[in-house]
Each structure stands twice: as structure tokens, then as C-alpha cells.
VMD Tcl script that builds the backbone (N, CA, C; Angstrom):
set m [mol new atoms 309]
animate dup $m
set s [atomselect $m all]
$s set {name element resname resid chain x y z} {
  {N N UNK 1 A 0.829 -1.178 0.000}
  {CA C UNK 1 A 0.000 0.000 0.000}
  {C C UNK 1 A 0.878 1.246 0.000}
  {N N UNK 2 A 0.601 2.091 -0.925}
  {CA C UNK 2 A 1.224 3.709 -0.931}
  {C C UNK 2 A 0.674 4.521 0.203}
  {N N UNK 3 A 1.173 5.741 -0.005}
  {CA C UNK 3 A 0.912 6.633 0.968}
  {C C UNK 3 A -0.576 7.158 0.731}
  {N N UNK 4 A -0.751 7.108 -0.245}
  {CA C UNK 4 A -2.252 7.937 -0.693}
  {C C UNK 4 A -3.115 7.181 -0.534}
  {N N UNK 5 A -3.135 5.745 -0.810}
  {CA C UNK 5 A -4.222 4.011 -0.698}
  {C C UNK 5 A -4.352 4.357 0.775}
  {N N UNK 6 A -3.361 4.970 1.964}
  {CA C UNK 6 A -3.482 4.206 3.109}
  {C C UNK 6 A -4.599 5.748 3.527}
  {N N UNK 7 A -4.482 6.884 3.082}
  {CA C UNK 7 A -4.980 8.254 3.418}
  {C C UNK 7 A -6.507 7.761 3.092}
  {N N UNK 8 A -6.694 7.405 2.037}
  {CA C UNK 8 A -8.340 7.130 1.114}
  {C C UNK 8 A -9.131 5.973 2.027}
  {N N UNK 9 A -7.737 5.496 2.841}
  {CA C UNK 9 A -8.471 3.502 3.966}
  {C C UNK 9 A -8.717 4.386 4.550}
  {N N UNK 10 A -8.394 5.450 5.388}
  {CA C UNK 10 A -8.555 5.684 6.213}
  {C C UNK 10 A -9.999 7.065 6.387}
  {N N UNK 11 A -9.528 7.937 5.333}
  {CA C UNK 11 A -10.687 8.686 5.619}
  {C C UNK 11 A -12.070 8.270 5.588}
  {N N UNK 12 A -12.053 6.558 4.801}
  {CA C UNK 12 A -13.770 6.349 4.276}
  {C C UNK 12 A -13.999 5.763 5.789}
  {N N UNK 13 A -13.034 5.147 6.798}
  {CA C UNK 13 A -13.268 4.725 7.783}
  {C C UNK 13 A -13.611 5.563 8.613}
  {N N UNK 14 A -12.795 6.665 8.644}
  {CA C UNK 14 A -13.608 7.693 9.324}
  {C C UNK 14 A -14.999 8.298 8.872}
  {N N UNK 15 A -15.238 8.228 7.849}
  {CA C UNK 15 A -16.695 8.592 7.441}
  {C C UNK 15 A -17.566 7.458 7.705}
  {N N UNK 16 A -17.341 6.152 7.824}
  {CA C UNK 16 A -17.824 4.982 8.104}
  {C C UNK 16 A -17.773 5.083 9.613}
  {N N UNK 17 A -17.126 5.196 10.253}
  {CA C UNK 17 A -17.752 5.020 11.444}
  {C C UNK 17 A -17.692 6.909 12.318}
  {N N UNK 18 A -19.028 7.165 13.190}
  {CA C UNK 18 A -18.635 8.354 13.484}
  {C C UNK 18 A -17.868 8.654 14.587}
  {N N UNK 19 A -17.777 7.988 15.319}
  {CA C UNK 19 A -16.919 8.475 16.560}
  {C C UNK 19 A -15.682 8.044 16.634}
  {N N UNK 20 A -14.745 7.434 15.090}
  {CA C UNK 20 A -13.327 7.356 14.540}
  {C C UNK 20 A -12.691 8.618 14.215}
  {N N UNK 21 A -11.688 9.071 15.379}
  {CA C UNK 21 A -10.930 10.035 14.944}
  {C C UNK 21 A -11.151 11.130 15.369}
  {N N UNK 22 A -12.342 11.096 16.341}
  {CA C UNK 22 A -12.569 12.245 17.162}
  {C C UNK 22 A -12.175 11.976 18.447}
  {N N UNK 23 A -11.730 13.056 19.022}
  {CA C UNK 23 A -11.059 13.564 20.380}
  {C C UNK 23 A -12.226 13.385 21.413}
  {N N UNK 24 A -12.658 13.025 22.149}
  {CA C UNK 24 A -13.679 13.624 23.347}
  {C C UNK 24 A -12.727 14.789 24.383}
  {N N UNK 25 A -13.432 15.513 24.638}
  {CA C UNK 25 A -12.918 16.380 25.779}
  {C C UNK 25 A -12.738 16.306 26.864}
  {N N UNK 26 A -11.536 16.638 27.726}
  {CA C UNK 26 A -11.334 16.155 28.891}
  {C C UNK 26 A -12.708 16.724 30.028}
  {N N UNK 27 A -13.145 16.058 31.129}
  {CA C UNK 27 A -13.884 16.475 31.759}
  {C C UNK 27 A -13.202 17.548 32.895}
  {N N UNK 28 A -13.930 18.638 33.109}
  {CA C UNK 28 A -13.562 19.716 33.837}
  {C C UNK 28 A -13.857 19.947 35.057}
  {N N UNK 29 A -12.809 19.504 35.574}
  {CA C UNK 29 A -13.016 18.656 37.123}
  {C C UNK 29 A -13.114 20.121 38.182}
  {N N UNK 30 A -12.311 21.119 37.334}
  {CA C UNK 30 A -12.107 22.600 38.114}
  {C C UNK 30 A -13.315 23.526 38.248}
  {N N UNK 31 A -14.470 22.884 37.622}
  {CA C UNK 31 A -15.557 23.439 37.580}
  {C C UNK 31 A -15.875 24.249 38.924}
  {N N UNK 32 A -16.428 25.624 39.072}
  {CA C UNK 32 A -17.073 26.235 39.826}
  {C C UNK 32 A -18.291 26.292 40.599}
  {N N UNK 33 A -18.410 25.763 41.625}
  {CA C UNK 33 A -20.088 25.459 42.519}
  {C C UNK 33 A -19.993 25.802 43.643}
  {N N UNK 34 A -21.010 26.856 43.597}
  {CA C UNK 34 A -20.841 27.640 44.727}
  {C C UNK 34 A -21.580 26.505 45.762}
  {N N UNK 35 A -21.359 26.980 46.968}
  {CA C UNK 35 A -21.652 25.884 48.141}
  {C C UNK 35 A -22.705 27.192 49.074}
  {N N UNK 36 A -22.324 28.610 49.071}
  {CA C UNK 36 A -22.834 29.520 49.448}
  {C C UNK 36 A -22.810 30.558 48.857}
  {N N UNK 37 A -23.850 31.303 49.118}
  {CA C UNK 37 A -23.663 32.782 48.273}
  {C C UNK 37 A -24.041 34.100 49.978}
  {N N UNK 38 A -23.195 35.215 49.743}
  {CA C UNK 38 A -23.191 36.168 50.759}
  {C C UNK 38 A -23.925 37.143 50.048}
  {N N UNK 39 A -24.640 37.890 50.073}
  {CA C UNK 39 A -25.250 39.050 50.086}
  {C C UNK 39 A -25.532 40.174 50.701}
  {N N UNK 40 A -24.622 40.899 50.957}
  {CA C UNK 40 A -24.172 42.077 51.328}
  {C C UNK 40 A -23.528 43.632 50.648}
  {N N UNK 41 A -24.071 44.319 51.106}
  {CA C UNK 41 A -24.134 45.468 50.566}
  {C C UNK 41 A -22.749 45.843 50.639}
  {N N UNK 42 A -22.276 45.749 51.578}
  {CA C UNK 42 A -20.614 45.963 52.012}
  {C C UNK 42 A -19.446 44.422 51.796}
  {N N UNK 43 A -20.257 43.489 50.573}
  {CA C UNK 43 A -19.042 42.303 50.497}
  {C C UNK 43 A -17.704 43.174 49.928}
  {N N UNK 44 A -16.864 42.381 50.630}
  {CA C UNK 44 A -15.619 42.623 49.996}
  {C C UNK 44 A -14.902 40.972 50.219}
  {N N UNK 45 A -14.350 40.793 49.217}
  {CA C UNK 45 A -13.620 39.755 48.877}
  {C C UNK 45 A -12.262 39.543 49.997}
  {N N UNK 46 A -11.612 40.695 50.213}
  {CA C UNK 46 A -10.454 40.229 51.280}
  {C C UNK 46 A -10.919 39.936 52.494}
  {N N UNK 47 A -11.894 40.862 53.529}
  {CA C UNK 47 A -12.388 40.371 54.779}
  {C C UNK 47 A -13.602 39.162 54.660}
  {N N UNK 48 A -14.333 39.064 53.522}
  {CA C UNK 48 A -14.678 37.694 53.317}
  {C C UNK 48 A -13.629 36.155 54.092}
  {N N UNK 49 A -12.645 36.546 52.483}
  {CA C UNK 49 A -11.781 35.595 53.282}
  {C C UNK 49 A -10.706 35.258 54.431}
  {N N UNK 50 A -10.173 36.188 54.871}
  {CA C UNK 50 A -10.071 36.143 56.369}
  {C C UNK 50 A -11.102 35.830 57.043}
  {N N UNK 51 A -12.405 36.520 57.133}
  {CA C UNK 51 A -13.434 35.514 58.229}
  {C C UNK 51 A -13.137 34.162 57.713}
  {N N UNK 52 A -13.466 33.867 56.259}
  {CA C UNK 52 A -13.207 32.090 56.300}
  {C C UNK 52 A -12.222 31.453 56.619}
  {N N UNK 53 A -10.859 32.170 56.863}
  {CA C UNK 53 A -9.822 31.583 57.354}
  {C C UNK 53 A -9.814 31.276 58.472}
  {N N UNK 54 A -10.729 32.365 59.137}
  {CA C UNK 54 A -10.776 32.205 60.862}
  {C C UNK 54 A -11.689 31.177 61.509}
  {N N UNK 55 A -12.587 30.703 60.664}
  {CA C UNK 55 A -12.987 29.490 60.512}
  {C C UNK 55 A -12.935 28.255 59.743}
  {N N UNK 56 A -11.556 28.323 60.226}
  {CA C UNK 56 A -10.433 26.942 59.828}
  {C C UNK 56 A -10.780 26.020 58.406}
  {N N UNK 57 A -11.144 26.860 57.579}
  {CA C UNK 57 A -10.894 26.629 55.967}
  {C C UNK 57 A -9.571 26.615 55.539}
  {N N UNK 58 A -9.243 25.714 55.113}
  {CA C UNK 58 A -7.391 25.732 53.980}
  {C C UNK 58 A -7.795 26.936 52.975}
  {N N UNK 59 A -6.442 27.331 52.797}
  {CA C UNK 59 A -6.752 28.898 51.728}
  {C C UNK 59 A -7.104 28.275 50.268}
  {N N UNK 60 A -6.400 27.193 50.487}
  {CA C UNK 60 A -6.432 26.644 48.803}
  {C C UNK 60 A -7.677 26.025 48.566}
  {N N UNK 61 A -8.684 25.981 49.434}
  {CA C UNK 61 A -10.059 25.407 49.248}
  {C C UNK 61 A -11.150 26.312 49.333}
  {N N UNK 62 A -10.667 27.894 49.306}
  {CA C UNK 62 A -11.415 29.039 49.342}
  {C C UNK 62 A -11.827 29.546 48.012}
  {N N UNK 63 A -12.671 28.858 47.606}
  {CA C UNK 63 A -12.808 29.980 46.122}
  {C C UNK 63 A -13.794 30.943 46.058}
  {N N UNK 64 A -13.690 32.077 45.270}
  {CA C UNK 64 A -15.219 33.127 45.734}
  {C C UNK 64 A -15.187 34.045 43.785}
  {N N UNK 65 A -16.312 34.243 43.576}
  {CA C UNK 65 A -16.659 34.507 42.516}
  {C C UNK 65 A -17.799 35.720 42.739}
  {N N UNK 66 A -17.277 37.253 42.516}
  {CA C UNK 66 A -18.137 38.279 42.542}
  {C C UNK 66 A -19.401 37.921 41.568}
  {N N UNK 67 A -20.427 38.454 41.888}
  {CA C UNK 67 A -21.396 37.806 40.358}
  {C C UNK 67 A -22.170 39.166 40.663}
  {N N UNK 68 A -22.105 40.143 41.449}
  {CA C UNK 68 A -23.032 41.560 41.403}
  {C C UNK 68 A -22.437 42.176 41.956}
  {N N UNK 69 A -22.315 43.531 42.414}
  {CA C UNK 69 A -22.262 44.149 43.489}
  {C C UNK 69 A -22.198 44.188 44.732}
  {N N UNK 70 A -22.965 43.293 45.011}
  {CA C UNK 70 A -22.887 43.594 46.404}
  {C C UNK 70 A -23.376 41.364 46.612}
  {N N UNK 71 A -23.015 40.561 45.601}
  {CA C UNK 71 A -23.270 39.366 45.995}
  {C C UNK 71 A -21.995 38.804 45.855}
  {N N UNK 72 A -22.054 38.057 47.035}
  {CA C UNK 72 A -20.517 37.099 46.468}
  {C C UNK 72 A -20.702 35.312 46.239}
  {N N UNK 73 A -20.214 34.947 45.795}
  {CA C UNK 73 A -20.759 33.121 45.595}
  {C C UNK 73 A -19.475 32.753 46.196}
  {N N UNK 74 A -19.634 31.520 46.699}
  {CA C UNK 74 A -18.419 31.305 47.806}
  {C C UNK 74 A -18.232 29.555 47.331}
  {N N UNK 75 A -17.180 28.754 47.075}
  {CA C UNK 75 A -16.992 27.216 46.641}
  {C C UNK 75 A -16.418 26.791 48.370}
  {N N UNK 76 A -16.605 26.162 48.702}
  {CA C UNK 76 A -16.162 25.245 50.203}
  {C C UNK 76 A -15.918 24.226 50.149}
  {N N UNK 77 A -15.499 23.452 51.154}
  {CA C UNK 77 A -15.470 22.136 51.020}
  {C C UNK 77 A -16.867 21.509 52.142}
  {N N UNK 78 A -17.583 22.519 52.676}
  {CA C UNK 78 A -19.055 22.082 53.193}
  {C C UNK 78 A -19.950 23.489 53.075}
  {N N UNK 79 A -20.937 23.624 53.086}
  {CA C UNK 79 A -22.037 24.799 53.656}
  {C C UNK 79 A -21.493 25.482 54.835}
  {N N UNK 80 A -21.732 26.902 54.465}
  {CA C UNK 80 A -21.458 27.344 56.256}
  {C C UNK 80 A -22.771 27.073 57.011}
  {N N UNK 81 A -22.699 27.170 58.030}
  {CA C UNK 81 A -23.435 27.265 58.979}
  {C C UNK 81 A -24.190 28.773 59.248}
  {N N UNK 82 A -25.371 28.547 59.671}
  {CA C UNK 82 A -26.441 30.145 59.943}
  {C C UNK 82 A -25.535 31.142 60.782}
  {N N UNK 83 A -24.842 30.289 61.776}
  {CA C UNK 83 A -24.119 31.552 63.275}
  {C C UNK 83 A -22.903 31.695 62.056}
  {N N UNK 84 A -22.300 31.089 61.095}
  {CA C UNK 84 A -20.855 31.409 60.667}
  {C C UNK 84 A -21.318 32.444 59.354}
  {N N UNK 85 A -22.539 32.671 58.826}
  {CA C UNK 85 A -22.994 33.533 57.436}
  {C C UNK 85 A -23.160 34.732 58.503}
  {N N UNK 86 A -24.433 34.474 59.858}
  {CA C UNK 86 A -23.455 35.489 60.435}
  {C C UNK 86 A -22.810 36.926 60.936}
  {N N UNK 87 A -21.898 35.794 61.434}
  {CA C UNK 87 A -20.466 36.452 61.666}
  {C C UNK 87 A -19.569 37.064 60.347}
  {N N UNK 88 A -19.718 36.228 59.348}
  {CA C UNK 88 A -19.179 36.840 58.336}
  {C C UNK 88 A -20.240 38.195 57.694}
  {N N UNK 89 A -21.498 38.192 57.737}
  {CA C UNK 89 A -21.843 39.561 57.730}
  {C C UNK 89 A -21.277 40.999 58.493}
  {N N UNK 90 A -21.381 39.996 60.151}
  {CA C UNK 90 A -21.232 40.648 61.072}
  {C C UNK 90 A -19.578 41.347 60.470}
  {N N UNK 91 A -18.546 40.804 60.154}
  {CA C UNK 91 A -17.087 41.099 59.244}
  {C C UNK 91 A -17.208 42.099 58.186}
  {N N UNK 92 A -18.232 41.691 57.632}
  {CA C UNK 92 A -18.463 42.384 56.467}
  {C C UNK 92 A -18.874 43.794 56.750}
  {N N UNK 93 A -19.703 43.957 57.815}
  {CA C UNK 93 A -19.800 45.767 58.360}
  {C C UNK 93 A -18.863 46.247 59.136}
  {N N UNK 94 A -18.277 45.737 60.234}
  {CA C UNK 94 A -17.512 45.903 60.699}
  {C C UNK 94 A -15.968 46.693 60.043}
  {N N UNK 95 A -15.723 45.816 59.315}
  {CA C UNK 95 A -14.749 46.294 57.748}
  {C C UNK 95 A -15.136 47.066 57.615}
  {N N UNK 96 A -16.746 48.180 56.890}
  {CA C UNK 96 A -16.717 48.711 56.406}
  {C C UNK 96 A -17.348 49.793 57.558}
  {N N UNK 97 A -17.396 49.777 58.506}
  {CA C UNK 97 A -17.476 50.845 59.416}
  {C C UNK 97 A -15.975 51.274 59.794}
  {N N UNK 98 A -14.974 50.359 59.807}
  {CA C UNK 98 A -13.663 50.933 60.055}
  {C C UNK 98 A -13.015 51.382 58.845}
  {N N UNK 99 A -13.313 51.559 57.814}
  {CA C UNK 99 A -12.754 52.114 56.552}
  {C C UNK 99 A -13.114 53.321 56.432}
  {N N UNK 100 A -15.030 53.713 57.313}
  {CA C UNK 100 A -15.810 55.117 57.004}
  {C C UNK 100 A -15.017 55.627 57.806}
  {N N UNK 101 A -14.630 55.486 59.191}
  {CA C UNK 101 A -13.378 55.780 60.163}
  {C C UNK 101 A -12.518 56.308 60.052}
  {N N UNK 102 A -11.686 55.873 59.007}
  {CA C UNK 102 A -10.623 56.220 58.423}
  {C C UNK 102 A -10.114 57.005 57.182}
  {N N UNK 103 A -10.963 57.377 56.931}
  {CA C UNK 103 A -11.680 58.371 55.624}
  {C C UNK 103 A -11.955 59.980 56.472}
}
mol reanalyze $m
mol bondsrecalc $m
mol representation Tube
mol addrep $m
């Protein structure tokens, strides 16, 4: 067989069968799901995560995704809890009463 006989076997095989020669895509394991969302008028992303640090979250398991103004979506490795959403409100003014402070 030549080089061109083996190109012509091969493309009718690929037209013969459909899922010859196609790639599937890797699955995207890094996908984003929020576990909580904060809603606050005063979120900010850095004292966010310090409160979650202070409730013994690994940093590398902190993910947070602005999606408005004033909403934040939060990835965990569980749900927070009602007293820990909170305290992290409670963070979230606090922050921003000591910033009007300082202004």
C-alpha cells in the first residue's frame, strides 16, 4: 500500500464510522459550585476571606466569585453554617465601618 491508498483507507473509515478520529474532551473537574452565596451590601472579597480563614478553611479550598455588586458566591469544602454567614456579615460591616473611620 502507498501513501495515498493508506490516506483514502482511512478517511472512508472515518466517514464509516462516526466516533473514529474524534477527540472527546477532557472532563472539567475545576468546575465552579458555589456551596454559598453572601449578600451584602458591604461584600468585599479580602475580609470575606479572612473571616473564612478564621474558621479553619485551607486557603487553597477558598474559592469566591463576585457575580453583582454587592453578591458574592463562595466554593467550600461544606455549607457554612447560619451563626458562621453570620459572623461573616457581622465582618463584612464591621470592615466597612472601620474604613468610614478612616476616611
Amino acid at each position: 500500500m502507498d501513501d495515498t491508498n493508506i490516506r483514502s483507507w482511512a478517511s472512508r473509515l472515518k466517514s464509516y464510522i462516526p466516533t473514529f478520529g474524534k477527540r472527546d474532551k477532557m472532563a472539567n473537574t475545576e468546575e465552579f459550585i458555589a456551596t454559598d452565596t453572601i449578600i451584602d451590601r458591604y461584600a468585599d472579597v479580602k475580609v470575606l476571606q479572612k473571616t473564612l480563614l478564621r474558621f479553619k478553611f485551607p486557603k487553597e479550598t477558598i474559592k469566591v466569585k463576585a457575580t453583582k455588586a454587592d453578591c458574592l458566591k463562595v466554593q467550600l469544602p461544606r455549607k457554612l453554617t447560619p451563626e458562621e454567614i453570620e459572623n461573616v456579615h457581622a465582618a463584612l460591616k464591621k470592615a466597612k465601618e472601620v474604613d468610614s473611620e478612616e476616611e
